[in-house]
Residue frames relative to the residue before (quaternion, step in Angstrom):
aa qw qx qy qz dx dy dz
X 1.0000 0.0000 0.0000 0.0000 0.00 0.00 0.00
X 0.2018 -0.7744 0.5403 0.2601 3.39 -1.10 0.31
X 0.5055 -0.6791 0.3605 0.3917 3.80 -0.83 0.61
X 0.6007 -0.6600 0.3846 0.2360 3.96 -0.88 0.69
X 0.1330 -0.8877 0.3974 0.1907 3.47 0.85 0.57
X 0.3207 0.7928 -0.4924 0.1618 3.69 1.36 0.40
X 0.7087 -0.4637 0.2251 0.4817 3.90 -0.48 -0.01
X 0.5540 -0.6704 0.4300 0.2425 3.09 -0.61 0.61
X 0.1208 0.8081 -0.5702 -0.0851 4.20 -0.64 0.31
X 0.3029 -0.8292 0.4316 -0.1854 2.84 -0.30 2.11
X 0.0400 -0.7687 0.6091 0.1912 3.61 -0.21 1.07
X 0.9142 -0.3395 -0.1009 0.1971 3.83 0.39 0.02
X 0.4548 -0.7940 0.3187 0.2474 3.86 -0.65 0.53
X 0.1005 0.9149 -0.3701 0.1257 3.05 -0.27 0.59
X 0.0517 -0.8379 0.5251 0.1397 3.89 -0.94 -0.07
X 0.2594 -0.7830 0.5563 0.1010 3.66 -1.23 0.17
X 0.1126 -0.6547 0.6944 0.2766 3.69 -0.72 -0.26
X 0.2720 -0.7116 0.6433 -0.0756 3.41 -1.33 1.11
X 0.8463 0.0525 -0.0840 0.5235 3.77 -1.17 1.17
X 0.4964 0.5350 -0.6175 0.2934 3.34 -1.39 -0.41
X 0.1622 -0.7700 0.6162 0.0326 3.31 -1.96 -0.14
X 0.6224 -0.5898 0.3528 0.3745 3.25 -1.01 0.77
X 0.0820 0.7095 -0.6996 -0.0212 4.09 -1.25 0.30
X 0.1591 -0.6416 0.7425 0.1083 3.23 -1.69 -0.06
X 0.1473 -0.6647 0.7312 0.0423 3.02 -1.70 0.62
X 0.3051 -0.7991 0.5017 -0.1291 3.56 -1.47 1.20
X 0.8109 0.3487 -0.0096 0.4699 3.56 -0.18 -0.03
X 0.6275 0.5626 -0.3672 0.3936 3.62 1.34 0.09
X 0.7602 -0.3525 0.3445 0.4233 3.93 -0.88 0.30
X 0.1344 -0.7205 0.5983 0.3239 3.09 -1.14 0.07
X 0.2811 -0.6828 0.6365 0.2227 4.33 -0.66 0.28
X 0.2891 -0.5763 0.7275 0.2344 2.98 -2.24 0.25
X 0.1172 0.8543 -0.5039 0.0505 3.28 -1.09 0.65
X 0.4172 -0.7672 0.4712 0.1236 3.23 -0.88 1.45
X 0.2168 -0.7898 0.5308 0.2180 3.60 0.06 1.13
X 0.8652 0.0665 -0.0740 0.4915 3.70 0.66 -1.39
X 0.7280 -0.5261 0.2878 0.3324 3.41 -1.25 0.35
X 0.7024 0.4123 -0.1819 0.5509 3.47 0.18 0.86
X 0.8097 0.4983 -0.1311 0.2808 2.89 1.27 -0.65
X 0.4215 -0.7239 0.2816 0.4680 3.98 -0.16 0.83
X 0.6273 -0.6463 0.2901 0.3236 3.74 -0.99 0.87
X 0.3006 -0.7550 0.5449 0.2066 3.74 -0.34 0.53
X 0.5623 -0.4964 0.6276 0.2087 3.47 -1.69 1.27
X 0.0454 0.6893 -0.7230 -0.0086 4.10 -0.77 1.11
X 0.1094 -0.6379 0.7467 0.1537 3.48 -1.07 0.42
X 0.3047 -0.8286 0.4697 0.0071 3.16 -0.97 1.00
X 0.3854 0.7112 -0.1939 0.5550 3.17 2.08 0.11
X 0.5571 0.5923 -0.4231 0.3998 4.09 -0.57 0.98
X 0.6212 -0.5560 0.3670 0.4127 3.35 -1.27 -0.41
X 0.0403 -0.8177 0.5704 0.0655 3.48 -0.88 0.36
X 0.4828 -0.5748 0.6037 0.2682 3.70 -1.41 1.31
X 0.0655 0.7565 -0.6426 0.1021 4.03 -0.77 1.50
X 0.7200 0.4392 -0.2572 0.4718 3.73 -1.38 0.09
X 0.6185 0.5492 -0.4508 0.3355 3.63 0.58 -0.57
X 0.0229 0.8129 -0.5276 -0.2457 3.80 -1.10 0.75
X 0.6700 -0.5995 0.3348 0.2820 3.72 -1.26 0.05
X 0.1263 0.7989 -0.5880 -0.0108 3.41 -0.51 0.40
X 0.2335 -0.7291 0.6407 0.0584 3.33 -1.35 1.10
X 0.0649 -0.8475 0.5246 -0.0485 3.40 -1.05 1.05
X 0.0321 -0.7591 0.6423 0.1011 3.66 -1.06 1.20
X 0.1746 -0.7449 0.6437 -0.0174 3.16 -1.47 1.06
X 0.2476 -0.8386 0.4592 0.1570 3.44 -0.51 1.41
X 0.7185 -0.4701 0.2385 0.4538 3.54 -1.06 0.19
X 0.7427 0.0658 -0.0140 0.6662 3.64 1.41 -1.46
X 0.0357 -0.7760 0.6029 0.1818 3.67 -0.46 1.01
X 0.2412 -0.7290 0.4669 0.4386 3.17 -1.03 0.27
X 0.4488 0.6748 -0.4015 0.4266 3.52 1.04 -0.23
X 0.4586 -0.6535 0.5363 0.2739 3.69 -0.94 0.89
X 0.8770 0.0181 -0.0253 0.4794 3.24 0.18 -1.69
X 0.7060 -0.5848 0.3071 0.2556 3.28 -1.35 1.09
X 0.3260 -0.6848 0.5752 0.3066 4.22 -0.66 0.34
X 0.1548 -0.6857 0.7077 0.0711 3.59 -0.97 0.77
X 0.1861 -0.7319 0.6541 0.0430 3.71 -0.60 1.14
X 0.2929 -0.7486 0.5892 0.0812 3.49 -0.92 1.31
X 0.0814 -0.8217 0.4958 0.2690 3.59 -0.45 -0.16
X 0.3930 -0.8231 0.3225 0.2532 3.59 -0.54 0.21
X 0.7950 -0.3453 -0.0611 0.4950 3.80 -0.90 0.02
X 0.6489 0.3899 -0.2139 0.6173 3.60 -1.44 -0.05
X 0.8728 0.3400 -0.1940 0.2913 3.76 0.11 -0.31
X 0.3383 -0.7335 0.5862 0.0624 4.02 -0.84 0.33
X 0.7704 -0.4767 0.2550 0.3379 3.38 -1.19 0.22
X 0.7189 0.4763 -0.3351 0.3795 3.41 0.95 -0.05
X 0.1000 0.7195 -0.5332 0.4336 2.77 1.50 1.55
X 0.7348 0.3298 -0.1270 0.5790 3.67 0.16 -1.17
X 0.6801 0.5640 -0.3330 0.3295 3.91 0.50 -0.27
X 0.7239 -0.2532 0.2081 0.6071 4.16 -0.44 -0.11
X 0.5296 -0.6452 0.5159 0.1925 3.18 -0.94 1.40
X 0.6930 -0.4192 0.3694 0.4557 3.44 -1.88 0.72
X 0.8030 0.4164 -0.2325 0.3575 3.40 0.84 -1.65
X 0.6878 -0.5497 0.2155 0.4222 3.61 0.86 0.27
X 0.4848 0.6619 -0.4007 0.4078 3.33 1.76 -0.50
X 0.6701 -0.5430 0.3699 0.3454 3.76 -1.43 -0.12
X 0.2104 -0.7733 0.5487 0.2380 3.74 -0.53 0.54
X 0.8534 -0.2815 0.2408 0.3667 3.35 -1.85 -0.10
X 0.5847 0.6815 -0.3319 0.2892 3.77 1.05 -0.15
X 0.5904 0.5141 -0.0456 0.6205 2.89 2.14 -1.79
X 0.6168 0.5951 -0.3583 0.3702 4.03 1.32 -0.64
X 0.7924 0.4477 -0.0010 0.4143 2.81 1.42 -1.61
X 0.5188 0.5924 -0.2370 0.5690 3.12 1.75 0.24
X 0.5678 0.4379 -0.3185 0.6200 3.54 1.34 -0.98
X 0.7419 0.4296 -0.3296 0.3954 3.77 0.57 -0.91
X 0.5680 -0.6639 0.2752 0.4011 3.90 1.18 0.84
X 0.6368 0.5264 -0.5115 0.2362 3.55 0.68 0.72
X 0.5003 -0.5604 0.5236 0.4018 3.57 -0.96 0.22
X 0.0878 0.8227 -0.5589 0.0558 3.56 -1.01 0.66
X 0.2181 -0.6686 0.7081 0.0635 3.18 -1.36 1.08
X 0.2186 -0.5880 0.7767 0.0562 2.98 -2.01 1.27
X 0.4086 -0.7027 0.5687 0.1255 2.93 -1.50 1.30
X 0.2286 0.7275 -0.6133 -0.2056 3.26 -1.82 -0.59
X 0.6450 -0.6815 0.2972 0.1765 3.00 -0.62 1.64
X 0.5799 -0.4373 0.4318 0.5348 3.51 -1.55 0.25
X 0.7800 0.3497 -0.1725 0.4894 3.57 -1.43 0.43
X 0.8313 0.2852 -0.2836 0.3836 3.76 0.76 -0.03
X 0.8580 0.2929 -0.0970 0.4106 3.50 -0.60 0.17
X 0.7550 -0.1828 0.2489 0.5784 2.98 -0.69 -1.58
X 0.5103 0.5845 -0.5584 0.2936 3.46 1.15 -0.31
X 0.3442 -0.7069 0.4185 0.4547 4.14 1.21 -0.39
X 0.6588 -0.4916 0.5185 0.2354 3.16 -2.02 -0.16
X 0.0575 -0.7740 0.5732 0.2628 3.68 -1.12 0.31
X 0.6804 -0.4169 0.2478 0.5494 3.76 -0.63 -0.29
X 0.0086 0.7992 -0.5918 -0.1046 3.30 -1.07 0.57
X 0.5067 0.1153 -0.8539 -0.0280 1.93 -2.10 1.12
X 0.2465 0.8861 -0.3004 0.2525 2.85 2.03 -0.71
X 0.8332 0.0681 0.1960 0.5126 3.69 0.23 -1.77
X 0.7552 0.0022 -0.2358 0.6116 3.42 1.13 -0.10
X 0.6075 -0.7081 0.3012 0.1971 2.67 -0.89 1.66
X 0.7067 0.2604 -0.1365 0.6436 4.45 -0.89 0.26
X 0.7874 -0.3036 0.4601 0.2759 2.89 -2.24 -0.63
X 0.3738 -0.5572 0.6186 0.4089 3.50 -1.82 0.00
X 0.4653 -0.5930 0.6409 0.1454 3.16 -1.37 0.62
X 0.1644 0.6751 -0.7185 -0.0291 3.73 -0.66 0.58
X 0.6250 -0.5724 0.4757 0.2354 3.21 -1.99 0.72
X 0.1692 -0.7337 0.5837 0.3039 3.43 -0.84 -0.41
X 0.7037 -0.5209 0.2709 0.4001 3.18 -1.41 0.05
X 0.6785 0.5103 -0.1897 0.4932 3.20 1.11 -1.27
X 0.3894 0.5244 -0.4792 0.5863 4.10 1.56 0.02
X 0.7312 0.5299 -0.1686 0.3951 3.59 -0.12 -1.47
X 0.7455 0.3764 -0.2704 0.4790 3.42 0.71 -0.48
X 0.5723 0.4941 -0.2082 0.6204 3.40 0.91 -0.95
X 0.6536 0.5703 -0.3274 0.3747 3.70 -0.02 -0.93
X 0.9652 -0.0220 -0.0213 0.2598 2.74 0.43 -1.60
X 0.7587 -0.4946 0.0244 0.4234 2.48 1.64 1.99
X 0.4332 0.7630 -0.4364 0.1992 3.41 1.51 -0.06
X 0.7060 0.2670 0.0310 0.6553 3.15 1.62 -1.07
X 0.5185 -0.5589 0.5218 0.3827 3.78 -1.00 0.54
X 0.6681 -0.4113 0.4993 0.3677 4.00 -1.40 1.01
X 0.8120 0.1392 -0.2070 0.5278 3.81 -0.99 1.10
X 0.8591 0.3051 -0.3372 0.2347 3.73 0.56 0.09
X 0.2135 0.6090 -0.6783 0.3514 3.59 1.07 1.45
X 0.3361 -0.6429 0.6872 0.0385 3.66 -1.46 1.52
X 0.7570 -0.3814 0.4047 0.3431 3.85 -0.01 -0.39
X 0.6769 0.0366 0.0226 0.7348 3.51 1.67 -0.36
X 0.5856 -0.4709 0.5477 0.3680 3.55 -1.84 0.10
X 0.7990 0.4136 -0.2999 0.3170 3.09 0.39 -0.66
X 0.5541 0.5304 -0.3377 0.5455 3.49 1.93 0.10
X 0.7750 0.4856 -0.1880 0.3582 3.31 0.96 -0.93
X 0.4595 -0.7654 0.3847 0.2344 3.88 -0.70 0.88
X 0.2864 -0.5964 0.7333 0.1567 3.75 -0.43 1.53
X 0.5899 -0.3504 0.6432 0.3399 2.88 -2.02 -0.11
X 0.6484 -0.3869 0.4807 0.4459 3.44 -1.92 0.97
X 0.8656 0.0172 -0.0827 0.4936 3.68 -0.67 -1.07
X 0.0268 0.7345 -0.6724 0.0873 3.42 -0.29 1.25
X 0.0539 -0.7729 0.5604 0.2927 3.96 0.00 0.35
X 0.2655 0.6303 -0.6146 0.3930 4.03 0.58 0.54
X 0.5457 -0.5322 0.5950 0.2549 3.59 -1.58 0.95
X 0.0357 0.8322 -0.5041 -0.2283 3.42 0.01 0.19
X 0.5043 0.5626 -0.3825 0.5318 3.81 1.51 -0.48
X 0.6816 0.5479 -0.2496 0.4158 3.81 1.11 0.07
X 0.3868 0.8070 -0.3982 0.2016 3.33 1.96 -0.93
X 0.6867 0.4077 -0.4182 0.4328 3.97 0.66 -1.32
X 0.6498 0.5115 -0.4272 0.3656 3.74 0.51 -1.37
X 0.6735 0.5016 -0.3417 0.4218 3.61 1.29 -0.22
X 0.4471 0.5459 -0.4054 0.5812 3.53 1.09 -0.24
X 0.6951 0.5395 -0.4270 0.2083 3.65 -0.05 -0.94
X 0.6994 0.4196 -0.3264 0.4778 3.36 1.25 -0.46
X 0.2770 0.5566 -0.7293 0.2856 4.10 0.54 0.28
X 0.1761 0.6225 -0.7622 -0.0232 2.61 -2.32 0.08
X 0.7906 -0.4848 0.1717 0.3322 2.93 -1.50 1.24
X 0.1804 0.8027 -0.5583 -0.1074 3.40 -1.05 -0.11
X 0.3738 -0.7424 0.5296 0.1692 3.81 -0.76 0.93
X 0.5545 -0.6213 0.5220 0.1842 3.37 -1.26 1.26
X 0.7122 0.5749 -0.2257 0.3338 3.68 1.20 -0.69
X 0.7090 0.5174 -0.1800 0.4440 3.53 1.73 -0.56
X 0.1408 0.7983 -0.5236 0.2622 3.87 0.94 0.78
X 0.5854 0.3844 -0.2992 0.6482 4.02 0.56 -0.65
X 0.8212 0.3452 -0.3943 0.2258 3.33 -0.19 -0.67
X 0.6586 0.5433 -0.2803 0.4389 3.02 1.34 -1.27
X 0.6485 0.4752 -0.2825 0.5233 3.88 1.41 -0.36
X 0.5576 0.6398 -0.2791 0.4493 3.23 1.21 -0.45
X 0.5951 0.5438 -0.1279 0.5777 3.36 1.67 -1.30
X 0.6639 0.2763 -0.3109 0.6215 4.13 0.64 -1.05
X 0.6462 0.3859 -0.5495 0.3629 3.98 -0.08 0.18
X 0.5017 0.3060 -0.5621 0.5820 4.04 0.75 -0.28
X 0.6014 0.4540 -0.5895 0.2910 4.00 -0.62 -0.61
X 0.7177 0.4748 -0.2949 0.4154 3.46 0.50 -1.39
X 0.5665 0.6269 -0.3595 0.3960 3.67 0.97 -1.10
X 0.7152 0.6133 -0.0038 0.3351 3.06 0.72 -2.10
X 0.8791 0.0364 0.1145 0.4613 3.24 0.24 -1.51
X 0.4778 0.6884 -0.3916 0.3800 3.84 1.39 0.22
X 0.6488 0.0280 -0.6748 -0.3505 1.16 -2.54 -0.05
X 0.3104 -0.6539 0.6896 0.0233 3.43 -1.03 1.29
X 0.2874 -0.5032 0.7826 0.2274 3.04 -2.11 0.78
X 0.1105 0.9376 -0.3243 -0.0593 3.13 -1.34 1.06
X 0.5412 -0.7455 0.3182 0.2239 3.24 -0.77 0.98
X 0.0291 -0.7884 0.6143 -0.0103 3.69 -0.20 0.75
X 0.2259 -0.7188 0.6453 0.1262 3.38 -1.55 0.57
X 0.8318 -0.0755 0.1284 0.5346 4.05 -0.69 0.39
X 0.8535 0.2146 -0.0722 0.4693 3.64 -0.47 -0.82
X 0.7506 0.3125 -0.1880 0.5509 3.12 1.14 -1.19
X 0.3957 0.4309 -0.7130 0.3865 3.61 0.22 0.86
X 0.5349 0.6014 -0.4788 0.3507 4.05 0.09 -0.26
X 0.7437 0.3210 -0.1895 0.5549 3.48 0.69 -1.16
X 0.7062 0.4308 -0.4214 0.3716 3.66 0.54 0.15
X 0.4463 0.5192 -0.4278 0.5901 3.57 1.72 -0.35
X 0.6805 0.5870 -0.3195 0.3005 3.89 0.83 -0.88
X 0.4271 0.7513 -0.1901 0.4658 2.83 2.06 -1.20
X 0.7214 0.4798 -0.1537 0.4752 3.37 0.30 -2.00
X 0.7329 0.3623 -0.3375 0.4666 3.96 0.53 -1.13
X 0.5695 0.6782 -0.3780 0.2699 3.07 0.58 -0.33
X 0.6475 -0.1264 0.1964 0.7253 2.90 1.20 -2.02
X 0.3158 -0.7403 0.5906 -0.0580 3.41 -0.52 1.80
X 0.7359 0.3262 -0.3847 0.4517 3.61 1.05 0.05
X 0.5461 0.5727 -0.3146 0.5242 3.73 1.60 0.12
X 0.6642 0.3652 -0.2456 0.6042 3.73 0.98 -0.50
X 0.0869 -0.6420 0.7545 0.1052 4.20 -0.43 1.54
X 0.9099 0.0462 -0.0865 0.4030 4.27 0.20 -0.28
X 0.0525 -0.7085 0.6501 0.2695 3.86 -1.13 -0.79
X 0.1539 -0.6821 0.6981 0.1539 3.21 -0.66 1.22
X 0.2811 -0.6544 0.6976 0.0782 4.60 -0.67 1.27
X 0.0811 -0.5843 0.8067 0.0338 3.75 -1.18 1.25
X 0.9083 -0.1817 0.1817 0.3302 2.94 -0.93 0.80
X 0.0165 -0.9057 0.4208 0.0485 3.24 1.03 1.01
X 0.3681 -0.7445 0.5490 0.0942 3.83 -1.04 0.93
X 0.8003 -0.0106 0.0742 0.5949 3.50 0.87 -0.03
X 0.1229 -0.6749 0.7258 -0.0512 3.94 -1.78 0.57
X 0.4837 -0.6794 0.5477 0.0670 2.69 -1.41 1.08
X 0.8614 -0.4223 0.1293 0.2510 3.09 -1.42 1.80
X 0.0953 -0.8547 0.4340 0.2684 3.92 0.45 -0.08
X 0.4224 0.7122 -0.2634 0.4949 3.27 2.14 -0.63
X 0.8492 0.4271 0.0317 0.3090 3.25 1.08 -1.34
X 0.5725 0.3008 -0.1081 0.7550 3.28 2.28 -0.46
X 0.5364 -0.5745 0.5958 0.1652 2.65 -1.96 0.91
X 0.1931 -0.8293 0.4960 0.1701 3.91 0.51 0.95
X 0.7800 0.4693 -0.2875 0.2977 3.24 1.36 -0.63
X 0.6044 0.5653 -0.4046 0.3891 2.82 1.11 0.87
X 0.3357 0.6536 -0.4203 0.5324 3.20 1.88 1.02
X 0.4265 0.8050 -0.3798 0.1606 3.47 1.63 -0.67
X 0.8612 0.0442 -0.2144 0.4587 3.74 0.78 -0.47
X 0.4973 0.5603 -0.5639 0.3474 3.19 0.62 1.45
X 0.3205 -0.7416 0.5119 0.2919 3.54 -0.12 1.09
X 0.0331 -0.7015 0.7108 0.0398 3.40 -1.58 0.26
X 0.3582 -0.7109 0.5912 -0.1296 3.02 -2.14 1.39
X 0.0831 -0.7972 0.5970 0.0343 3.55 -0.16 1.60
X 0.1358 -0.6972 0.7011 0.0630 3.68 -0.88 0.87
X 0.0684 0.6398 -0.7647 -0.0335 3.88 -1.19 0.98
X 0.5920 -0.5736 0.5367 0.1804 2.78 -2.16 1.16
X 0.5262 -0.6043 0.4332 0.4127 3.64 -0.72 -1.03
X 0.7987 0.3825 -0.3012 0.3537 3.65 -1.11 0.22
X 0.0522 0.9115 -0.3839 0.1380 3.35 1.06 1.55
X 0.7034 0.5161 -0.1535 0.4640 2.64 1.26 -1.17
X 0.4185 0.7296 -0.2873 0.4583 3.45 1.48 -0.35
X 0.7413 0.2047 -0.0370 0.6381 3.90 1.52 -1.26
X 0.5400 -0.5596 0.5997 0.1887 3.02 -1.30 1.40
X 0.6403 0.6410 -0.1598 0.3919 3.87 0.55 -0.71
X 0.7675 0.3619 -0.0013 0.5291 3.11 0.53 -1.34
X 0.3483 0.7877 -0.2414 0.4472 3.37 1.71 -0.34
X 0.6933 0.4197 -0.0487 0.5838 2.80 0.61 -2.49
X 0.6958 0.5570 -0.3476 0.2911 3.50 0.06 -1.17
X 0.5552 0.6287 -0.2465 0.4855 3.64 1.45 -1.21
X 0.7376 0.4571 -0.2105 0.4501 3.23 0.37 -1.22
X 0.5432 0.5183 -0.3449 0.5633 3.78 0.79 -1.13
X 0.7904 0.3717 -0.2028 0.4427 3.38 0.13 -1.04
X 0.5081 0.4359 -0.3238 0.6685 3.91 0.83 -0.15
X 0.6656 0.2276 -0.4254 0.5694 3.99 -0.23 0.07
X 0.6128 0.6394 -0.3826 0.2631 3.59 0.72 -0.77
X 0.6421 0.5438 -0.1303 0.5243 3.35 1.35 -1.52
X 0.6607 0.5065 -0.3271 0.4472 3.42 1.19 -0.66
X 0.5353 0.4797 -0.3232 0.6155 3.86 1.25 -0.50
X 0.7716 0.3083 -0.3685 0.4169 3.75 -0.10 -0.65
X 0.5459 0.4704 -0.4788 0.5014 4.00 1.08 -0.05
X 0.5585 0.6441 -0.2469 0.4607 3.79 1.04 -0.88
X 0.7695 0.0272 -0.1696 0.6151 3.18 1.16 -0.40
X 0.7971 -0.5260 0.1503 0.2559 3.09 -0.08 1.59
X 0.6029 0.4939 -0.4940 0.3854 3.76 1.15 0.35
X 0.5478 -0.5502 0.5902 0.2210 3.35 -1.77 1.01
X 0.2159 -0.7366 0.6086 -0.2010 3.07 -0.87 2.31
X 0.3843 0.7640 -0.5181 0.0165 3.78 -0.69 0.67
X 0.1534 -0.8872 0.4275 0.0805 3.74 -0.71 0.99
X 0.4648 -0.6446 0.5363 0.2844 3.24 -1.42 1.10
X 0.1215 0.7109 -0.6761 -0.1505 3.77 -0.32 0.47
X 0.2345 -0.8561 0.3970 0.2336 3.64 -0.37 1.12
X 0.5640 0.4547 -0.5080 0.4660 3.74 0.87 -0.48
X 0.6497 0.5500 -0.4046 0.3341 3.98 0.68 -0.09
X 0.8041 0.4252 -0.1691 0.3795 2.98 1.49 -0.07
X 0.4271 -0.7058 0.1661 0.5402 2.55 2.52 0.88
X 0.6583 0.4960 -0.4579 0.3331 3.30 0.34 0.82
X 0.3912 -0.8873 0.2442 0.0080 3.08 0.06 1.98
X 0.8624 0.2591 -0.0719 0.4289 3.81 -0.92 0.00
X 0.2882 0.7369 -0.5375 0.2917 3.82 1.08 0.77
X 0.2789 -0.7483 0.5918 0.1094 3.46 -0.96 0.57
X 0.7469 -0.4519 0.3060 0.3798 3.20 -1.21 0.29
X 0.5885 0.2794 -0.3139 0.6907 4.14 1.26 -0.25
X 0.0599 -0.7967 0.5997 0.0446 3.47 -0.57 0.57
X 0.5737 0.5485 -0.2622 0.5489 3.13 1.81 -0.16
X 0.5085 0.5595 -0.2744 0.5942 3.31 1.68 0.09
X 0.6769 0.5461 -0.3048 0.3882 3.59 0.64 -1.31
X 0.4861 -0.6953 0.3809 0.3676 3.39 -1.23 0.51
X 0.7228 0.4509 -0.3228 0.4124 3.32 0.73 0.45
X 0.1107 0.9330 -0.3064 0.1527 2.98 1.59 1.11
X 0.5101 0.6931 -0.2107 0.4637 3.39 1.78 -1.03
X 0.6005 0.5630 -0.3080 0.4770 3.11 1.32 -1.69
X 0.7957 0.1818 -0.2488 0.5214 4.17 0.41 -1.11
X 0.5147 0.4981 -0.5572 0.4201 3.47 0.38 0.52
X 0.6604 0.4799 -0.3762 0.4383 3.72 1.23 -0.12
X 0.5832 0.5017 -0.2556 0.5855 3.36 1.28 -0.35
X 0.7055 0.4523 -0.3220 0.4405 3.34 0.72 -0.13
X 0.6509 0.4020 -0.2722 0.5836 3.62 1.42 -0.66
X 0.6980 0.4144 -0.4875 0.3214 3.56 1.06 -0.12
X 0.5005 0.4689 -0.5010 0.5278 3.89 1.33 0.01
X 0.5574 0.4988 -0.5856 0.3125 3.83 0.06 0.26
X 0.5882 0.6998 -0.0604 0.4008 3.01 1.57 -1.54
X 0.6153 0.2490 -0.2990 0.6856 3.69 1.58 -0.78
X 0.8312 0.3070 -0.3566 0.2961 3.79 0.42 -0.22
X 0.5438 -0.6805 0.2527 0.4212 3.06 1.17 1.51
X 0.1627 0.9137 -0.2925 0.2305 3.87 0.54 0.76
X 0.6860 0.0386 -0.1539 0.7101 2.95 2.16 -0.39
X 0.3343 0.4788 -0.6665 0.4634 3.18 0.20 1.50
């Protein structure tokens, strides 16, 4: 199906911060600092309590959904809600699809991303920020084959049928942001009060964030009704989770194209393939978009990015649709 792009009738917009906790820090300097030009420097004490861990979530609710339960859109690493929001190239993304297609939907952003804010680091998140580069981001996420980022998009070889904007690649860069290797509990710690709190959501996770939505689900298995897995990047320990208690939430893996292109993604496939085989093993309903298998060619790792995003956002609302998902 394809989503009706007629106006939207929206009963309301809104956001929240979710989880976190109080801390304090002690024992650091105090500084002078001149905030504005002209102005005499001010004594900061950097020492007190601070609100940390807490992430954001924005939420539209329409006047008549037809969709029972709401879609929570995860975003994945290096990234923040304007994953799912107005495409690099200016077209709509998966926020405006899934909204025309009658569900409420919230767009996250994790602890440490976005709007969810920053705390002090090293202080509270542990190490360094991590920032992507360009030539990570390209390669990564398959826009180009492994070795061919040149110094610019416009130097550097995409694949023939990449469906990624490539004349759009920087306006894509603009939205990285930092992210710290040190904040996994929290940032799961944070989507289990959402799920506690404000579920149950069918949800959509991209890369990184399919982990915390499978985390979601163990957590609370009566707050998670699905996981739709973009390209999942990783799974959680079977040694170490009760999978069977994923048992009646069905779940949907969607791959892009040019695997074979990344040494990386390679591994990742496979990890994930044994994965799917343990969660069918333990009784949970497992089905996957593999899209170059379905002759649909040149997806990248954001398929919610690609210009034929609408196209898998229709394939994605029609497996909600066979797994009775918006009723």
């Amino acid at each position: 199906m394809s989503a009706d792009r007629a106006v939207l009738q929206v009963r309301e917009i809104g956001s929240m911060h979710v989880g976190g906790r109080s801390a304090s820090i002690d024992g650091l300097p105090l500084r002078e600092i001149t905030f504005s030009p002209g102005n005499p420097p001010v004594r900061v004490d950097p020492n007190g309590e601070f609100e940390i861990e807490q992430m954001y979530v924005q939420y539209v609710r329409l006047a008549a959904p037809r969709a029972h339960q709401p879609l929570l859109l995860v975003h994945g690493g290096g990234l923040c809600g304007v994953t799912y929001e107005t495409k690099p190239d200016g077209q709509p993304g998966w926020q405006s699809f899934f909204l025309h297609a009658g569900h409420d939907v919230h767009v996250a952003d994790a602890v440490e991303r976005g709007r969810a804010s920053w705390a002090r680091s090293p202080e509270f998140f542990g190490g360094e920020a991590l920032f992507r580069t360009k030539a990570e981001a390209w390669e990564l996420f398959r826009i180009g084959p492994d070795g061919s980022w040149n110094g610019s998009a416009l130097a550097s070889a995409a694949h023939p049928d990449t469906r990624f904007p490539v004349l759009r690649f920087d306006q894509f860069m603009k939205q990285a942001v930092p992210r710290w290797a040190s904040t996994d509990a929290a940032v799961q710690a944070a989507y289990d009060t959402l799920a506690r709190d404000q579920g149950p959501f069918v949800v959509i996770a991209h890369s990184q964030g399919c982990n915390f939505a499978t985390g979601m689900a163990l957590a609370h298995p009566d707050k998670v009704r699905a996981i739709v897995a973009i390209e999942p990047s990783g799974f959680p320990d079977p040694a170490r989770h009760a999978l069977g208690r994923l048992a009646q939430i069905p779940q949907l893996f969607v791959w892009g194209d040019h695997m074979a292109h990344s040494a990386l993604w390679l591994r990742v496939r496979q990890g994930l393939d044994d994965y799917r085989a343990q969660l069918r093993a333990h009784g949970v309903t497992v089905d996957v978009l593999d899209l170059p298998a379905m002759g649909i060619q040149g997806n990248t790792h954001l398929p919610m990015m690609d210009t034929n995003s609408d196209q898998v956002a229709a394939l994605v609302q029609d497996w909600m649709l066979l797994r009775g998902l918006t009723r």
